[in-house]
N, C-alpha and C positions, 0 to 999 in steps of 0.2 A: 644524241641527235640521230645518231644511226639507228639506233633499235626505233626510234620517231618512226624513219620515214620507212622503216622496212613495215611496224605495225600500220602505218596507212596505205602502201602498197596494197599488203594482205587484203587489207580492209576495201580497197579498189579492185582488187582481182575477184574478190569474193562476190563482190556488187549487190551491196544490200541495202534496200532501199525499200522508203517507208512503204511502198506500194507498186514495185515494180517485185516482180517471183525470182527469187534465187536459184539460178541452176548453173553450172561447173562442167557438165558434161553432158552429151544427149541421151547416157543412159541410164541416167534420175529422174524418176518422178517426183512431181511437183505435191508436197502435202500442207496444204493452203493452214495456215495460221494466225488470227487475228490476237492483235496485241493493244488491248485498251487502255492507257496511262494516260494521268496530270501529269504534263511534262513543264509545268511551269514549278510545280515541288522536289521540294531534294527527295523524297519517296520515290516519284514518275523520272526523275534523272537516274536515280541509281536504280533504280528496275530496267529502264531502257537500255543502260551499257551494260546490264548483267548481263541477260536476255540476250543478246548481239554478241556479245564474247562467247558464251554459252553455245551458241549455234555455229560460231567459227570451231571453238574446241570440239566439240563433237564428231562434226566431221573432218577433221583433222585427225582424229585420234579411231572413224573409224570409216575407213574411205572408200570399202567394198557395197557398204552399206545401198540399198538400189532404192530409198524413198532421201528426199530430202527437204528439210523445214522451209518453208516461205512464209517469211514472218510482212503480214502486213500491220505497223504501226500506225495509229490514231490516238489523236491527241483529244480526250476529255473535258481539257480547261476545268475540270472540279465541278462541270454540272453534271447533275444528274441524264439531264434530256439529252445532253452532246454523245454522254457515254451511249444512250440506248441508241440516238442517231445512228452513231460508229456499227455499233451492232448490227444494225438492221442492215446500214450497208456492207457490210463485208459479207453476211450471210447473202445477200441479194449478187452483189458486185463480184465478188472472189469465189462463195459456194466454201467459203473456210470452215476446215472439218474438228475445229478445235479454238475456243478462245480463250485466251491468257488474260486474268486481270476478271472484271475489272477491278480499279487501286482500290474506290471506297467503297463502304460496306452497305450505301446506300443506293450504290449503282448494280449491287450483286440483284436486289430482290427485284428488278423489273430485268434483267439481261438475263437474271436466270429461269425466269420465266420463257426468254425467246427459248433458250437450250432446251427446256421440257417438251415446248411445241416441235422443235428440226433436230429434238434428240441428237444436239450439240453439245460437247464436253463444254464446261466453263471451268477454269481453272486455276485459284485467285491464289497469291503467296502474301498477298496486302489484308485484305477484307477480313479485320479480327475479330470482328463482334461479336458477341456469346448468343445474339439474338438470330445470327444465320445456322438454322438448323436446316442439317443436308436431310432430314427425312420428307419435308413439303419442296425437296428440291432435290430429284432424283440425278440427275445433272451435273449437279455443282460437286466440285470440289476442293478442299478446301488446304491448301499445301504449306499450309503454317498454323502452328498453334494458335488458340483464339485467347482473348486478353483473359478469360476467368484463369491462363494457369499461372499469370504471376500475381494474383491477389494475396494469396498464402505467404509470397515473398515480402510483399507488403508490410502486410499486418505482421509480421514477424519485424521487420525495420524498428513500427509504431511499438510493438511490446517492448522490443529490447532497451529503449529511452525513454519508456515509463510516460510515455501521452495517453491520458484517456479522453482524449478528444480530437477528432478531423473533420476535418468540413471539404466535401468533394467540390472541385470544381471541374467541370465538363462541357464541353458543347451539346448543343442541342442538333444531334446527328445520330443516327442509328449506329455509327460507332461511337459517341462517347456516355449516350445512352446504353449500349449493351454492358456494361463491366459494372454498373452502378447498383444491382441488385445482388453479384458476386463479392464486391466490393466490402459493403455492407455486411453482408453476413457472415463474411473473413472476420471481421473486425469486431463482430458480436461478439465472436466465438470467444476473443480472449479480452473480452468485456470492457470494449472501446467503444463509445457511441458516436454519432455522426448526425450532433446535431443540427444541421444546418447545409443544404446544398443549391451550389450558387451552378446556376443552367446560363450560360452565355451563349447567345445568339450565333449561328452560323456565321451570318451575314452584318456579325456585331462591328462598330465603331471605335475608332479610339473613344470617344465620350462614354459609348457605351460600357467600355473595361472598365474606363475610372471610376463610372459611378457601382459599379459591380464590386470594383477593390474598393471603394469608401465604405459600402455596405459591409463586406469582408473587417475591416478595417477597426468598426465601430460594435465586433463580437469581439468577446473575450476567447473564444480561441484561435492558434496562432500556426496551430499544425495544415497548411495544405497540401489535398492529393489532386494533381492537373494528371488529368484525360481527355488530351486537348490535339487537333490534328495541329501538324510542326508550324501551319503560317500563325495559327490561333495562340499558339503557345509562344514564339516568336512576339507577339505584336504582345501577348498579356505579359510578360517579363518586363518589357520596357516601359511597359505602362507602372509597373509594380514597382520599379525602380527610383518612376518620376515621383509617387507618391508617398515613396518612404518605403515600401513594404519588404524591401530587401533590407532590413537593417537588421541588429540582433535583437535577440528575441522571437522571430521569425522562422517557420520551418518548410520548407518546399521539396514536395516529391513527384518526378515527374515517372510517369508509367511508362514501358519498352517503346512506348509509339513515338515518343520523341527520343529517349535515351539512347535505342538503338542507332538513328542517325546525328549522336550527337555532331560528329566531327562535319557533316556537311550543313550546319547551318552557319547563319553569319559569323565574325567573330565579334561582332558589339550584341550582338545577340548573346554570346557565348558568353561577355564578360558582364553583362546585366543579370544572368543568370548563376553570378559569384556565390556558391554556399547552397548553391541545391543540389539534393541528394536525387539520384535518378535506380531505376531496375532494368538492365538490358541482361541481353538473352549472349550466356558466355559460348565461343567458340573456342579452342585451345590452337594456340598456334604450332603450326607445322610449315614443314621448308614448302612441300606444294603449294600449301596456303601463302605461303609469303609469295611463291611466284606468279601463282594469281592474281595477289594484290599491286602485284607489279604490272602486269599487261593490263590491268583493268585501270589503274589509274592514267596508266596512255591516252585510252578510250575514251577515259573519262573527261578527260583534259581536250581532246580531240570533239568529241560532243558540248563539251562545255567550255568553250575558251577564257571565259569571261569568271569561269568559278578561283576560287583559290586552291591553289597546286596542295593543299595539308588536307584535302577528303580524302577518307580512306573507305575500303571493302565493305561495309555492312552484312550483319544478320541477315539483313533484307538484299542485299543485292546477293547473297549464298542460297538463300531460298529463290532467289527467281532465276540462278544459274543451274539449281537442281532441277526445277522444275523443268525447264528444258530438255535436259536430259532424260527427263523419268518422259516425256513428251515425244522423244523424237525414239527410246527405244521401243515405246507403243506402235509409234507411227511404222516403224520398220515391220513392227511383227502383221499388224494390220496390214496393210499396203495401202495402195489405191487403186480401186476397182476401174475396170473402165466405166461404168456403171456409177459415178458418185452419188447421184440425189436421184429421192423416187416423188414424184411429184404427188400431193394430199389428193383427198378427194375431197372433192369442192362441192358444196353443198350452195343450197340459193342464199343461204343467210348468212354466208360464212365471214369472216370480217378479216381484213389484211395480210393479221399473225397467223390466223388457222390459215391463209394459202399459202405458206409459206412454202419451199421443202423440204423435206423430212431426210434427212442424212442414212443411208443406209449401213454406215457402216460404225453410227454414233454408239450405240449401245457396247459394241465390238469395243472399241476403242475405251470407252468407260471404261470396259472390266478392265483391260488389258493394263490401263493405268492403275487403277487401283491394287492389283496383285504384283505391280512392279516393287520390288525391295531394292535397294542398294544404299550402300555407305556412301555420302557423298561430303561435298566441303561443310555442309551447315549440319551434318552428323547422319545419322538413320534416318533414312528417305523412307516411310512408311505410311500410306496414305490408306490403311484400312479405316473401313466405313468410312471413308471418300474425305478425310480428316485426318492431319499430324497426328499421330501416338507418340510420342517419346517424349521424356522424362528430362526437361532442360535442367542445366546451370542456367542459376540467374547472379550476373555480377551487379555488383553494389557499385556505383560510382560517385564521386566529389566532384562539381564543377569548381573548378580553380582557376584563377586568371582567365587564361584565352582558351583552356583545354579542360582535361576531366584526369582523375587521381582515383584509382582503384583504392578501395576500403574495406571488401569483404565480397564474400558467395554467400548464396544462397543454394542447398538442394534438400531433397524431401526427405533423405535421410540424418541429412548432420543439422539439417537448418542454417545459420548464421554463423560464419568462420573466416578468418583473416585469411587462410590458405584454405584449398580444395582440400578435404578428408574423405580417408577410405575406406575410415573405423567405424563408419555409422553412430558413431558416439553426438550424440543429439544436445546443444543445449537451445532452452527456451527464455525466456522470459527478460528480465534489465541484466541475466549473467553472462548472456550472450555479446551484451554490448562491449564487453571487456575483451572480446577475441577478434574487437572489429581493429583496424586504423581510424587513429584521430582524426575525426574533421572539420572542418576550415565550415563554420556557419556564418549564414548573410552577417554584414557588416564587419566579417573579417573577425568573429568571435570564436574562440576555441571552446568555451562554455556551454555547456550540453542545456538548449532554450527547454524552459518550463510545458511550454506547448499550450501555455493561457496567458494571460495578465487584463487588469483589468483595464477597457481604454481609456487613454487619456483625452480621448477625443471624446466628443457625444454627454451620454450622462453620468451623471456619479453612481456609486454605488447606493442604489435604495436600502436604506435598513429601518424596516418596518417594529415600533416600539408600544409596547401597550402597558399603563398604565398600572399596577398592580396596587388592593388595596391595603396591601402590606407593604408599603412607601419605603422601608430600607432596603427592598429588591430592586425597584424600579418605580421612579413616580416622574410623570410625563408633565408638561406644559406648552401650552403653542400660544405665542405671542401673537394678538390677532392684528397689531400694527406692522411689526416686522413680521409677518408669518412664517415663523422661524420656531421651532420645536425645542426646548430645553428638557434634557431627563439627566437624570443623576440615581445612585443607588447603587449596589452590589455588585448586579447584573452586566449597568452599563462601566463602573469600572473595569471588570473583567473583560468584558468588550474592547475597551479603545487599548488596553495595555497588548490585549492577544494581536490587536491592527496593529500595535507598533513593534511586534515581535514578529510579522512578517519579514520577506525574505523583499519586499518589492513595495513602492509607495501606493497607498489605499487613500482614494479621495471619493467621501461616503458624504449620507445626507439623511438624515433622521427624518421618520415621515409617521406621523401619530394615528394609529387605527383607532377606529371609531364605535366608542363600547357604549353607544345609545341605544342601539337595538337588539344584540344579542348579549355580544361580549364576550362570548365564549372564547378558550385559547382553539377549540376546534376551528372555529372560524377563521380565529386569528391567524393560527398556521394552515388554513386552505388561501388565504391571499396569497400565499409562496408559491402556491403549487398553479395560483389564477396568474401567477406573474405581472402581481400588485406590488410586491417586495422581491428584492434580491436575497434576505435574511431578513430574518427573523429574532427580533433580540427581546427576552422576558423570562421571565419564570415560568417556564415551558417544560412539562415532564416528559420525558422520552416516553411515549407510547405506541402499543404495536398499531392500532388501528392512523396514526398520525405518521406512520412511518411508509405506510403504503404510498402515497405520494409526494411526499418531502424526504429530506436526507437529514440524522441529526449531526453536529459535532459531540467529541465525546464529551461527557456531564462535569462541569466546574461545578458541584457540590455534592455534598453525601447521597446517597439514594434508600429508599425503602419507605414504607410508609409505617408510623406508629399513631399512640395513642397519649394525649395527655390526663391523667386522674386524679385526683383528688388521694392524700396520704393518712392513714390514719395511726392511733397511737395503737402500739402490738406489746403486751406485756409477755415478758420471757417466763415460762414456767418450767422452763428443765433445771432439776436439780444438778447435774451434773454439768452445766454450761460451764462452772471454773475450772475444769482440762482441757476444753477447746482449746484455748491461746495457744497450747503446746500439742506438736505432733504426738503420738502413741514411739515415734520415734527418740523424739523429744525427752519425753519423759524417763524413758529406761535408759538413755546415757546420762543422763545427768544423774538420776541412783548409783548408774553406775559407777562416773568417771567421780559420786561425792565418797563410796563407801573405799575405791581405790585409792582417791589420793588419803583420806583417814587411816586408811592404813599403811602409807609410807610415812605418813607425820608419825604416829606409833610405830613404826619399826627405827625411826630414824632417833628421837626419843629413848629409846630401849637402849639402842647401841650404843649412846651419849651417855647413858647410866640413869638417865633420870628417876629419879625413887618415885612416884607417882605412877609411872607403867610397868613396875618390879612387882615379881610376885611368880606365881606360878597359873602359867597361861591357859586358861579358855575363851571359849568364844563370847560369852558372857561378859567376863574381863577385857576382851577386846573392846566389844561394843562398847560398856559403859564407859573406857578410858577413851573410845574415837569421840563422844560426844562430850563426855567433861572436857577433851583438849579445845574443840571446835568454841564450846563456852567458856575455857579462862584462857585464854590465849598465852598470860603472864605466866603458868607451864610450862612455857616449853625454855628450856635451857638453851635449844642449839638453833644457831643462826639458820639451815639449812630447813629445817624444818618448818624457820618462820617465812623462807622465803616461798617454800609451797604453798604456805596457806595464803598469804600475800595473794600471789598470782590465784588463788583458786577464789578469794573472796573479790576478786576482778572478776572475774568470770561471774559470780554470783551476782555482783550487783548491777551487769550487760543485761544479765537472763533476765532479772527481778523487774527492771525497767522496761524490756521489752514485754516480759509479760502481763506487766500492767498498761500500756500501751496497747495491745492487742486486746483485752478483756475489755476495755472502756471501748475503742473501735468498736466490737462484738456488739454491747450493747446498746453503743448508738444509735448504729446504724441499722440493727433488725429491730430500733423501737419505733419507726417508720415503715410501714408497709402500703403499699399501692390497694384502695379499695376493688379495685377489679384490677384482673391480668391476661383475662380472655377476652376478646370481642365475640366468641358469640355466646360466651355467656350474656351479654348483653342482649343479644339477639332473641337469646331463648325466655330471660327476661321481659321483657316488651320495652325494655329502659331507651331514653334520649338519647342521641348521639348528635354531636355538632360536626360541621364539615366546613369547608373554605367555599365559599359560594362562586360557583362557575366552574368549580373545578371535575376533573374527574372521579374522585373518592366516592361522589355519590353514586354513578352506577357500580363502584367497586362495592359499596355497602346492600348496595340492591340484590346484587351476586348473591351476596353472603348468604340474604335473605332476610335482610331488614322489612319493615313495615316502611313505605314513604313516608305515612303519617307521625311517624317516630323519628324521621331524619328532620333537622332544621341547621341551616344555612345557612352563616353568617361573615360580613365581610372583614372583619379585621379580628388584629389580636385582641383589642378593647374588649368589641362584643362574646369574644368566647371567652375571657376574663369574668364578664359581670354573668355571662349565663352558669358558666359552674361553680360562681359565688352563692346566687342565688337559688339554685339548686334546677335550675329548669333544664339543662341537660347533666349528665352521670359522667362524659366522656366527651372528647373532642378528637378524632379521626385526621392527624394531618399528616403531608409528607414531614420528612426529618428537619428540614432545612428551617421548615417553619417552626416547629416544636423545638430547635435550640433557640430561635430568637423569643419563643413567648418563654422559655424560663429562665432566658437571661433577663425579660422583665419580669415576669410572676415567678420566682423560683422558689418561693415559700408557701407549703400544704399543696405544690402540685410535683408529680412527678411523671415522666415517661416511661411507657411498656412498650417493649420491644425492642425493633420495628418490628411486627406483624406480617409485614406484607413486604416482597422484594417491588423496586420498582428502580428505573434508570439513573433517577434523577434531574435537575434541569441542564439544559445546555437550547444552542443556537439550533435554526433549521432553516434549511435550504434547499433551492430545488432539488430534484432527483441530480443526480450524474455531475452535481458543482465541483469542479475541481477544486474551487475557494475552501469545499468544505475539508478535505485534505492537512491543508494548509492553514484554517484556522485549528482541527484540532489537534496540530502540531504546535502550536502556539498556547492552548490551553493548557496541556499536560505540560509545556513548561512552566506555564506560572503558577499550576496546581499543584508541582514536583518540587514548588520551589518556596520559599519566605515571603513570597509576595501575598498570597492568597492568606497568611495568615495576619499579614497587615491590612487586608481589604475586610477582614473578620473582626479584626477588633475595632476599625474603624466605620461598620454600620451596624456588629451583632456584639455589645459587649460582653464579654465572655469573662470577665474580671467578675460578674456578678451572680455567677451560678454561687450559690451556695448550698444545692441540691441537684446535680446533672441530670439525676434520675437513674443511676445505677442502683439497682438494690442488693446484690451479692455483698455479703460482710469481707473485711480481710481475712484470709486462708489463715491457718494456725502456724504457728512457728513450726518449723520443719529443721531439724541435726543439719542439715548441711548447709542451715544459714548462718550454724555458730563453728563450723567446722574448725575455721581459724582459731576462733578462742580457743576449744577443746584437744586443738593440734598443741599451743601455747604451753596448757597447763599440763596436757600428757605428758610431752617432753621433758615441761621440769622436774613433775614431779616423777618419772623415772629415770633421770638422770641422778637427781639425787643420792639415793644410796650408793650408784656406783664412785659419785664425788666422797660421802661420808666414808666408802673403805678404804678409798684412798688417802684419807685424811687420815687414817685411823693408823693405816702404813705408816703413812710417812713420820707419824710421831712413834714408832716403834723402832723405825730404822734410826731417830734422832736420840732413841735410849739405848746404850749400850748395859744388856742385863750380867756379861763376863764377868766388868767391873766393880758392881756392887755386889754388896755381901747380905747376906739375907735379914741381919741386922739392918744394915740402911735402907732394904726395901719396906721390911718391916716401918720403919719409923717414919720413909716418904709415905706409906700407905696411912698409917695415924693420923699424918699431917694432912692428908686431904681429907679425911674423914672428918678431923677435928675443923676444917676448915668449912665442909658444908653444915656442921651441927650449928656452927657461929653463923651459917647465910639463915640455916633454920629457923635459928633462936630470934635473929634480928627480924625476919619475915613474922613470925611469932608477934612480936614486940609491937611491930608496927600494927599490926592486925587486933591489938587489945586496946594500941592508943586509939586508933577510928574507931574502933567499940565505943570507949568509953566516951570520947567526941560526941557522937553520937546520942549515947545517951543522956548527957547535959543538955543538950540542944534541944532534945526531946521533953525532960522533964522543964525548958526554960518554956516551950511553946504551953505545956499544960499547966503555969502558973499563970503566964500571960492572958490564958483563955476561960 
């Protein structure tokens, strides 16, 4: 309470008063000051106790000083005419050699007119507008940044959450007009459009708002940017409130002209405004700064009784305390002449403003202002070319409850950052949002809103259907009692499954295009772009000239375009086609791994004793013995030997199979060949060609350089059925999609070439810049990435009934590393073997002790088994005479019988 009444003392000794001259001592001159402010806005409040505290500190701080400010204050009220009023009198009434203000940007371009005529400083820290240019207004100056520098802040918010859509909302004032073309092309730049802006009346109504927000309300997008003076912006929040517009889902960004005084507006103001996001201009706190904010809220509470004691210092009240300053140390360096005004010369015609006086000492004073530099509380006071220069911090703020919740900076070097950065390390784009603080969106949601939906108010979603006369894509009907559109088909399955794989509920309404007159799909996708349909749903190919004014989703089916032909029979005449089935590779390991393992069966043999591989060895002897063992198999004596061949005649009969397998393949399938496989061999022919009628192949065939008279058109699969039966076209030209459904019904004597031609494929189209379109084809590629799409395929394209796809390549020949495993198999055993046979061989040698026996008993054991194979001999003998002679009875029984 002391420091109270000592600051209103001060403020009574000072004697300052809206229109009485302040002077302290008799040896100050008086330097007349007009001060034009809305003092019914928390703008024109917190300007007026800046402004006043500013002129006490000053000369407080600098008391030798021999000129001193006399601030005559006038009140505006927010017209234009009160402010010019004001003007005229203070220049008339006081001869004030300098004016402050005025606030709106509306009131600068007639007041700055008087300055140009009485070559009177005007000197605004309010007036932001991008459209006051100090070159038609030599005069003016302008002591605060103008709204184009936090656009870039902006559009950096709208990147970093992924909205490609804002709809501005502004008043209809020369400041909420100026920022709207800066705004805009911020927002281009990182390829956000702005379709839609809603202009609200000066002089607008509560009725007026509402029906502004129902209009708002009744678009699909969700993101606004308010450029709106603080009563306007104030009265639109609580309207926005009544009608829902603050719930989630919803996004609000208010620009520095309200953010920066957010703390002096109401506080039902404050809490209607729950969840908007604001851009004000950062000042960095320091202890002088805090004791400023101290004495001026004195002031302020002393000027303001009736406000609430929680306003604090503003941006705007630091600009209109520097302004001061940079004002009164001009005024010191100029003086005041005795000599103040030099009267015009008055001509007969002269009209009011030309008689004015001409200030002599106004130009003076301009310069002296403008080359004043100093550091002051609102940062670098630099008013070259008669305009702010310096490069703000702009903070990010959250309205919360009754107050606001920092979330992030903004500056030109780092961009978007949770803290101030010194490293210039820059990010852009949704990566930036990760660096920000969470925030608290309308209706209290923490979930980062879409920035569109579609409304639930108003109408449904249009999706415009046409007919196809290929009926498993799409086939339309409009019931003309219930006028109510029924379709079904491929197309529109893919359709409703992609609306139910949205993120958000879609209430849509099929609406049947009418193919009386033309029918074209050109047509049919120019209603999108005439804003006939919302989308577009049919068998629609992605085309470049169709993409110039509509948007597509990406393609729910194959893309390219082929050729359906006629097959004919192709007889094989290469003699050498029976090696095909087997690689070159193929073939020399199986020589090989036959003529190796032949020769471990023989050598394993040999070791066993067998008398059938004894003798004295060549290669000759080899040979002939590997192919008689391979033909009597009952040869071979040793178990080991037959286990090789075992395993090796597995192998053999894998190979045998598959390469009769493969040879029969070979043959089938090159005894079918496609009568043509060029299209312009057709061309160069002068041959038929069919097409899908309506569609665009025909000028694709025109390109090529067909004859017209050689294209013919026809509408379904039927008709291209009976025409390449009957021979009247050679070829039929369609996308893929349709060429699998005609050979799932004709798949016999026709086949497909190609594709020939790349092309998109179909999919949906929608206007230019549809956010929907996003988000459907997020929906498509899942149900194309996934088992759905091939149940929607078997249930209109049966695919069970190719019995010709149309591939013409044979199967590749068997390649070594298909049987790798088998020939790993047989490798193994059969080189393991001998080293198991020496080991057998051992071990019955270590099981004979030769010490023991006497050469006699070796003798008589070696008889004994010699006598024992002549007896396996003799009986093998034996049996081989009885089947003889068997035989020959049976023979001579069949030549009596006959």
């Amino acid at each position: 309470m002391e420091r109270a009444r000592g600051a209103i003392i001060l403020f009574l000794l000072l004697a300052v008063d809206f229109g009485v001259a302040q002077n302290t001592t008799g040896k100050t001159d008086g330097f007349h000051v007009g001060v034009i402010l809305d003092l019914g806005s928390p703008v024109g409040k917190v300007a007026r106790t800046s402004v006043l505290l500013a002129v006490q500190d000053f000369y407080a701080a600098h008391r030798n000083y021999s000129t001193k400010l006399v601030l005559h204050v006038r009140d505006s009220m927010g017209s234009d005419i009160k402010a010019a009023s004001a003007a005229i009198e203070l220049l008339e009434n006081y001869k004030v050699q300098a004016i402050i203000g005025p606030q709106k940007s509306s009131e600068v371009v007639f007041i700055s007119k008087l300055g140009n005529i009485t070559q009177v400083p005007i000197v605004s820290f309010t007036a932001t507008s991008p459209s006051l240019t100090c070159d038609s207004m030599p005069y003016f100056v302008r002591a605060t940044p103008d709204d184009s520098a936090q656009v870039n802040s902006i559009a950096s918010l709208v990147q970093a959450y992924g909205w490609r859509e804002v709809v501005a909302v502004y008043d209809d004032t020369d400041y909420g007009r100026g920022i709207v073309p800066y705004l805009t092309d911020a927002l281009q730049n990182i390829d956000v459009r702005v379709p839609y802006r809603s202009v609200i009346p000066s002089s607008a109504t509560s009725e007026t708002i509402i029906k502004k927000l129902n209009e708002l309300m009744a678009m699909q997008t969700r993101v606004f940017i308010v450029h709106m003076s603080s009563t306007m912006t104030s009265l639109l929040f609580m309207k926005a409130k009544e009608v829902g517009m603050m719930n989630q889902g919803f996004v609000w960004i208010t620009t520095s002209g309200v953010a920066n005084i957010m703390d002096t507006l109401n506080p039902s103001v404050i809490e209607a405004m729950n969840g908007v996001l604001g851009v004000r201009y950062h000042v960095p706190r320091s202890q002088e700064l805090d004791n400023l904010s101290k004495r001026w809220n004195i002031m302020y509470l002393q000027d303001n009784p009736d406000e609430s004691p929680s306003n604090k210092l503003s941006i705007v009240g630091l600009w209109g305390y520097d302004t001061i300053w940079a004002l009164a140390r001009a005024a010191e360096k100029v003086g005041v002449s005795n000599i103040t005004n030099k009267p015009p010369l008055s001509t007969k015609n002269s009209t009011y403003l030309e008689s004015m006086i001409i200030s002599t000492k106004g130009h003076e004073l301009l310069k002296t202002i403008v080359q004043n530099k100093f550091r002051g509380f609102s940062g670098e006071f630099d008013l070259t070319d008669r305009q702010q220069h310096k490069t703000y911090v702009f903070q990010i703020i959250n309205v919360v409850g009754r107050g606001w919740r920092e979330i992030g900076f903004w500056t030109v070097k780092s961009g978007l950052s949770r803290q101030l950065k010194q490293d210039g390390f820059k990010k852009t784009g949704q990566h930036s949002m990760h660096d920000l603080n969470p925030v608290i969106w309308p209706g209290e949601s923490t979930k980062i809103p879409m920035g569109w939906e579609i409304p639930t108010v108003g109408k449904k979603l249009r999706v415009g259907v046409r007919s196809s006369k290929i009926p498993e894509f799409i086939k339309t009907y409009k019931d003309p009692v219930k006028n109510e559109t029924t379709v079904s088909g491929l197309t529109i399955d893919i359709f409703e499954e992609a609306v139910k794989r949205l993120p958000f509920p879609l209430s849509y309404e099929y609406l049947e295009f009418d193919t009386a007159d033309t029918g074209s799909y050109n047509d049919f996708v120019y209603h999108v772009y005439l804003q006939e349909y919302d989308i577009a749903v049919a068998d629609i190919t992605i085309r470049y000239n169709r993409s110039l004014y509509v948007d597509f989703t990406v393609p729910y089916t194959e893309s390219g375009v082929g050729m359906i032909v006629p097959v004919k029979e192709n007889v094989m005449k290469d003699v050498w086609l029976f090696l095909k089935p087997l690689s070159t590779e193929m073939w020399f390991g199986s020589i090989v791994l036959f003529m190796y393992t032949g020769v471990v069966v023989w050598l394993l043999e040999y070791l066993n004793g067998n008398e059938h591989v004894h003798g004295p060895f060549s290669l000759k002897q080899l040979a002939t013995t590997i192919f008689s063992i391979f033909e009597e198999k009952e040869k071979l004596e040793c178990f080991l030997p037959r286990i090789v061949l075992r395993v090796w005649m597995v192998v053999l009969l894998v190979l045998a199979a598959s390469y009769t397998a493969s040879f029969a393949s070979m043959l089938t399938v090159h005894k079918l060949s496609p009568t043509v496989t060029d299209v312009h061999e057709l061309q160069k022919n002068g041959e038929y060609v069919g097409f899908h009628q309506g569609s665009y192949i025909e000028g694709l065939l025109v390109e090529i350089g067909f004859d017209t008279s050689k294209l013919r058109a026809y509408a379904t699969l039927e008709d291209f059925y009976s025409a390449l039966s009957n021979g009247s076209i050679v070829a039929v030209v369609l996308d893929v999609p349709y060429i699998k459904l005609f050979l799932a019904k004709y798949n016999k004597g026709y086949v497909m070439v190609g594709p020939i031609y790349k092309s998109a494929g179909f999919a949906f189209a929608l206007p230019r810049n549809s956010p929907l379109c996003a988000e459907m084809s997020r929906a498509i590629l899942n149900i194309t990435g996934g088992d759905t799409i091939i149940q929607f395929e078997k249930k209109w394209i049966d695919q069970n009934s190719h019995e010709n796809d149309g591939t013409l390549d044979g199967s590749g020949a068997i390649t070594f590393e298909s049987f790798g495993g088998l020939f790993l198999l047989t490798g193994v055993v059969t080189t393991c073997s001998p080293f198991v046979a020496v080991l057998m061989n051992r071990y019955k040698e270590h099981q004979q002790d030769p010490g023991n026996k006497s050469d006699d008993q070796n003798e008589f054991e070696h008889k004994q088994v010699k006598k024992r194979r002549n007896g396996k001999n003799k009986e093998m003998k034996t049996e081989n005479e009885l089947r003889e002679t068997n035989n020959t009875v049976i023979a001579s029984q069949f030549e009596q019988k006959w």
